[in-house]
C-alpha positions as CSV (number, residue, x, y, z in Angstrom):
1,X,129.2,69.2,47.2
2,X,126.4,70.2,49.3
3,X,126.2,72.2,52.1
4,X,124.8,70.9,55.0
5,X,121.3,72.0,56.5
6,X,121.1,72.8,60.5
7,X,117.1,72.7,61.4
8,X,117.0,74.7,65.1
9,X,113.7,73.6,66.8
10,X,112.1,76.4,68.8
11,X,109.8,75.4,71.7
12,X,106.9,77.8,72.1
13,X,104.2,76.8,75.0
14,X,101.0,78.0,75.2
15,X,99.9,79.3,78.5
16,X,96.1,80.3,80.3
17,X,95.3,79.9,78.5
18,X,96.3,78.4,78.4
19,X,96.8,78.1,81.1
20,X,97.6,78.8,81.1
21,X,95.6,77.3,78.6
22,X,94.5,80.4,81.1
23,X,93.9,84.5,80.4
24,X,91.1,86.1,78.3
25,X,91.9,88.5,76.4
26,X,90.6,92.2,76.6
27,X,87.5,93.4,74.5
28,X,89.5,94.9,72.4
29,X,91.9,92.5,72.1
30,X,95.1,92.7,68.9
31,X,94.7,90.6,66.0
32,X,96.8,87.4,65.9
33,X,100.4,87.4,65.4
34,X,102.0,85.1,63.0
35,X,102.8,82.6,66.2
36,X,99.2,82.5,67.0
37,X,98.5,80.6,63.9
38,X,100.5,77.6,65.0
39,X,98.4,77.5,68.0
40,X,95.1,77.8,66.0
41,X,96.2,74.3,64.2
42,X,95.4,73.2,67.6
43,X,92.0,72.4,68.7
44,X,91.5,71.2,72.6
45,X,88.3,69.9,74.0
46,X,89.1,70.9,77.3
47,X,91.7,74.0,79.3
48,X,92.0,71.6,82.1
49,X,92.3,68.0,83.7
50,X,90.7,67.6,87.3
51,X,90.4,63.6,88.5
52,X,89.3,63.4,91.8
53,X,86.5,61.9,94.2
54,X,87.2,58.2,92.4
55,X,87.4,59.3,88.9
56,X,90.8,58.9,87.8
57,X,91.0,58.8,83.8
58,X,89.5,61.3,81.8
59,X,90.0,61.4,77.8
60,X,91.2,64.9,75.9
61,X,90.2,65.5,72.4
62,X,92.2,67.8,69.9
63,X,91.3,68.5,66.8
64,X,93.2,69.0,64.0
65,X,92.1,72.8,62.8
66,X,94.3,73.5,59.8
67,X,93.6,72.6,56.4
68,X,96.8,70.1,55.8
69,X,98.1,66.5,57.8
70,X,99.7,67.5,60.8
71,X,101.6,65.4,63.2
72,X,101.0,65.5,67.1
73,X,103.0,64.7,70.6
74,X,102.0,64.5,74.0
75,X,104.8,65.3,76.3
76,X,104.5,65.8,80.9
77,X,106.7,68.4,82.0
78,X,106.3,70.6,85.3
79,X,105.2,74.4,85.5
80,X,106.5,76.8,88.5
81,X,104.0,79.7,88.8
82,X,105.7,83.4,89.8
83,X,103.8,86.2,91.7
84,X,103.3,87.7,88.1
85,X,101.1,84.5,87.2
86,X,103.9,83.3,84.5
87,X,104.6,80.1,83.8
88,X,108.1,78.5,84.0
89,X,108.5,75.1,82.4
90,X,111.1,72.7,83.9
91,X,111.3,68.8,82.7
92,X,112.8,66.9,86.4
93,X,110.6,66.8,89.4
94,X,111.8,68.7,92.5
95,X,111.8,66.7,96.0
96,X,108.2,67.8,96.9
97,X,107.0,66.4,93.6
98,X,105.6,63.0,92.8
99,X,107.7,61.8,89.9
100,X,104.9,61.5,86.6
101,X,106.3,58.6,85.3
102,X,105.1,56.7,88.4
103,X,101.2,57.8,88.5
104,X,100.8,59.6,85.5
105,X,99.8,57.3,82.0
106,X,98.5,58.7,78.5
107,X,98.2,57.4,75.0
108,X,98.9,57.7,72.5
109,X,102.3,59.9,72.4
110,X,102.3,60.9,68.8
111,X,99.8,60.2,66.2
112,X,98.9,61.8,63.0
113,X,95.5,63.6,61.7
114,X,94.4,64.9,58.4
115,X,92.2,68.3,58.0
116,X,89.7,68.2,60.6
117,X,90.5,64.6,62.3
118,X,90.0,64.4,65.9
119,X,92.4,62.4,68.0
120,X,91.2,61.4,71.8
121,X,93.9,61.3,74.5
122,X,93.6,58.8,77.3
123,X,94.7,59.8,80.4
124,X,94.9,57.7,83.6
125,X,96.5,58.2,87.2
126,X,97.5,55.4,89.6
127,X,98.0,56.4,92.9
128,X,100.2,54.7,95.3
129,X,98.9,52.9,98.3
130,X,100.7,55.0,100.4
131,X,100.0,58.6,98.7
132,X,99.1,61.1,101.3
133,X,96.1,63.4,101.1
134,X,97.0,66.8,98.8
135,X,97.2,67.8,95.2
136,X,99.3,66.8,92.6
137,X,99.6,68.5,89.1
138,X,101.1,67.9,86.2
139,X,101.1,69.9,82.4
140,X,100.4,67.7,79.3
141,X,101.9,69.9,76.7
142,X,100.3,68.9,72.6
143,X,103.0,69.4,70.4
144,X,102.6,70.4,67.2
145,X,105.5,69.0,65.0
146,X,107.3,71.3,62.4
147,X,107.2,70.7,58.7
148,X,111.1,69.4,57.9
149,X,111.5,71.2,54.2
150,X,114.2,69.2,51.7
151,X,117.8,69.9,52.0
152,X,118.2,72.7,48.9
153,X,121.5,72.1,47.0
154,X,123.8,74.6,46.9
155,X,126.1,76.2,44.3
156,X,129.7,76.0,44.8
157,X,131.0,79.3,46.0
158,X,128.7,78.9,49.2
159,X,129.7,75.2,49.3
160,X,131.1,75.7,52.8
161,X,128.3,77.8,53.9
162,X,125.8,76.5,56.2
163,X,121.9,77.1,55.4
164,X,120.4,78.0,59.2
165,X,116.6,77.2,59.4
166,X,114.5,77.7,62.5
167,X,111.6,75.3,62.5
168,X,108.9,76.4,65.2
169,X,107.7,73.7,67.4
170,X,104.1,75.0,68.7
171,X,102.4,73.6,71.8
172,X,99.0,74.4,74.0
173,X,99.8,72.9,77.6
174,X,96.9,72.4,80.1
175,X,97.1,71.4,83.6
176,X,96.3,68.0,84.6
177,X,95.5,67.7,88.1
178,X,94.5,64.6,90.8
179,X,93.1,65.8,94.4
180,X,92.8,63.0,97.2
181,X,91.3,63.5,100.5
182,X,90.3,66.7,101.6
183,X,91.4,69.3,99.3
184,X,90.3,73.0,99.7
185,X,91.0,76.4,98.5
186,X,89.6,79.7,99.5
187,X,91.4,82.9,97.3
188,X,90.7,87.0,98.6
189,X,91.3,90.2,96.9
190,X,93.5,92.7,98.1
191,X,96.1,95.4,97.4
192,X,94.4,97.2,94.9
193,X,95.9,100.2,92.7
194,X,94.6,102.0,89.2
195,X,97.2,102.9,86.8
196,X,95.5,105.5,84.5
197,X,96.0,105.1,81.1
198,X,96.9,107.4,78.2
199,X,96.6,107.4,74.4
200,X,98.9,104.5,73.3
201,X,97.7,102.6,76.5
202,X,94.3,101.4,78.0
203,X,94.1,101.8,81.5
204,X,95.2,99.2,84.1
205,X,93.9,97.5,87.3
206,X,96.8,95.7,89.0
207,X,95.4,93.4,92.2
208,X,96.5,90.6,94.1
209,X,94.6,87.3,94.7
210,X,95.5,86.1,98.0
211,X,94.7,81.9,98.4
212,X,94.4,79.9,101.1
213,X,94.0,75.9,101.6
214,X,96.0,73.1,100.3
215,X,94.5,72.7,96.6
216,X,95.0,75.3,93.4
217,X,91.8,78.0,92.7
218,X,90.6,78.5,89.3
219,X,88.0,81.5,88.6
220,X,87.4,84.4,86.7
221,X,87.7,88.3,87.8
222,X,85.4,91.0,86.5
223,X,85.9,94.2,86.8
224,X,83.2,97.0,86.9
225,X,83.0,100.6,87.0
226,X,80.6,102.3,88.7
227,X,80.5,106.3,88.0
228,X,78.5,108.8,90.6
229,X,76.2,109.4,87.7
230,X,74.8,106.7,85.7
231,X,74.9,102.7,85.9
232,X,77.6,100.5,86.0
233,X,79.4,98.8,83.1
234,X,81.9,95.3,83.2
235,X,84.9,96.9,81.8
236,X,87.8,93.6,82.0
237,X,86.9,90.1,82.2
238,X,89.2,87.2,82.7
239,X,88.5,84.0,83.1
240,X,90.6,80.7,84.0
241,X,92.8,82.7,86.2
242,X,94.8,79.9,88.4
243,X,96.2,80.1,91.7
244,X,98.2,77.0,92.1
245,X,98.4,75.2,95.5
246,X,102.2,76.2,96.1
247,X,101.7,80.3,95.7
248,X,100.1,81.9,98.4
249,X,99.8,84.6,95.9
250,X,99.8,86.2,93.0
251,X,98.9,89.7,90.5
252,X,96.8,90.0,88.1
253,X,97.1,93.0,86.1
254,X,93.4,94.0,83.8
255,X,93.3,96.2,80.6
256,X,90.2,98.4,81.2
257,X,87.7,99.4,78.0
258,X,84.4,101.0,78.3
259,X,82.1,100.3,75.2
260,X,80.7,103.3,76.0
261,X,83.2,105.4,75.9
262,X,83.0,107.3,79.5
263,X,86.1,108.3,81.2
264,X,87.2,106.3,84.1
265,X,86.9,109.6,86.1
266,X,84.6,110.2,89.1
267,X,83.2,106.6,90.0
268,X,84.7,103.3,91.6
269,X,86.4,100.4,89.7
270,X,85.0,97.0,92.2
271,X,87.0,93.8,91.2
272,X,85.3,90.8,91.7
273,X,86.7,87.0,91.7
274,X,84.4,83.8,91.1
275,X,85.7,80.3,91.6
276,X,84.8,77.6,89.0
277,X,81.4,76.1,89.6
278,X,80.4,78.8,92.1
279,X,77.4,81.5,90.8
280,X,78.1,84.2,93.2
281,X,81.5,85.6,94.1
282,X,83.6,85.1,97.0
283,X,85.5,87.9,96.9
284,X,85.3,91.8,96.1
285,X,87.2,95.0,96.6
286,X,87.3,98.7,95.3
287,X,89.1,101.7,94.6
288,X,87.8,105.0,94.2
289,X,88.9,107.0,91.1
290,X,88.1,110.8,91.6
């Protein structure tokens, strides 16, 4: 007799960067964790999909980065964002959402790829006649399916046992977004505090992006200090950071490292946020650090 074999799938979704494929990490940033190196199987051509002004399909490469035949599924889900920037998946639409499965196509929804094969995904939205002007976003989550090992027979005093195997299911989810009419976004900096760090911990810049409009904001915020003696020095950079049309806010909180090595002591930290596609930045503030 043998013993039956439970496989648990575990779902664990990207976000930055995903965003979510969407936060840089810090200059001196920890190396991988064993879950990171289901995530590195995955290789995506772009962190986000934005079809507006007429253009309505776009095509997503991924890449299969490890060195054995993996096998791939596309799957649209929903994403609430919290003041925090975290991401909370959810599969049915609320009432103010357009259902997916009406305007939202892809293909293909599972497919196969050897070392180093490329797969392009085809996405297309079809609007309704009577669609009215806004933003509407969706998350197209690339699954990557687990291995499924042979049942192992057992011996027969743990005949009536029951072999438990979790079988990780990885996934990088990017926003996929449609705009009609006149869609705008404008996002400020405010509410900033320094938290100062210590031996175990880098120091921290917590500040909160404030948006207006009716359409999300992508950008990046830099961080500089500036001391009373000397020039100043980018000491956080993040890039991608989303503010999606339904927050009016949110935090970001930045890991500050000098590669100089002066103390954050004496000087000013000024934050900075740039949209996507803009050169100079729309928004700044500081804080004094004495």
């Amino acid at each position: 007799m043998t013993r039956p074999l439970l496989l648990i799938t575990l779902g664990l979704s990207a976000l930055a960067g995903m965003a979510q494929a969407s936060a840089a990490k810090a200059p001196s940033s920890p190396a991988p964790t064993q879950a990171d190196a289901g995530f590195a199987d995955i290789f995506l051509t772009a962190r986000r999909v934005v079809l507006e002004g007429g253009h309505r399909s776009m095509g997503v490469s991924l890449m299969n980065a490890s060195a054995h035949r993996n096998t791939y599924r596309i799957v649209i889900n929903y994403r609430d964002m919290d003041a925090d920037g975290q991401l909370t998946e959810r599969q049915d639409p609320k009432p103010s959402d357009r259902n997916w499965k009406d305007l939202l196509r892809f293909s293909p929804r599972q497919f196969v790829l050897d070392s180093g094969e490329s797969q392009l995904v085809r996405l297309s939205f079809s609007p309704i006649l009577d669609l009215p002007d806004g933003e509407y976003r969706y998350f197209i989550n690339f699954q990557l399916l687990p291995h499924t090992p042979d049942p192992v027979p057992s011996s027969q005093d743990t005949a009536e046992a029951i072999n438990l195997q979790v079988l990780p299911t990885y996934a990088l989810a990017i926003p996929v977004i449609y705009r009609k009419g006149n869609v705008q976004a404008q996002v400020q900096l405010s509410d900033i505090s320094f938290l100062p760090g210590s031996e175990e911990k880098a120091p921290v810049l917590r500040v909160k992006l404030s948006r207006t409009g009716n359409a999300s904001s992508y950008g990046h915020i830099r961080a500089l200090w500036v001391p009373n003696q000397g020039g100043e020095e980018e000491v956080s950079l993040m890039k991608g950071v989303a503010v999606y049309a339904e927050n009016d806010h949110r935090w970001v909180s930045l890991e500050l490292h000098s590669a100089s090595g002066r103390p954050f002591t004496a000087g000013r930290l000024r934050v900075t946020y740039t949209a996507d596609g803009k050169k100079n930045a729309g928004s700044q503030v500081e804080i004094p650090v004495p």
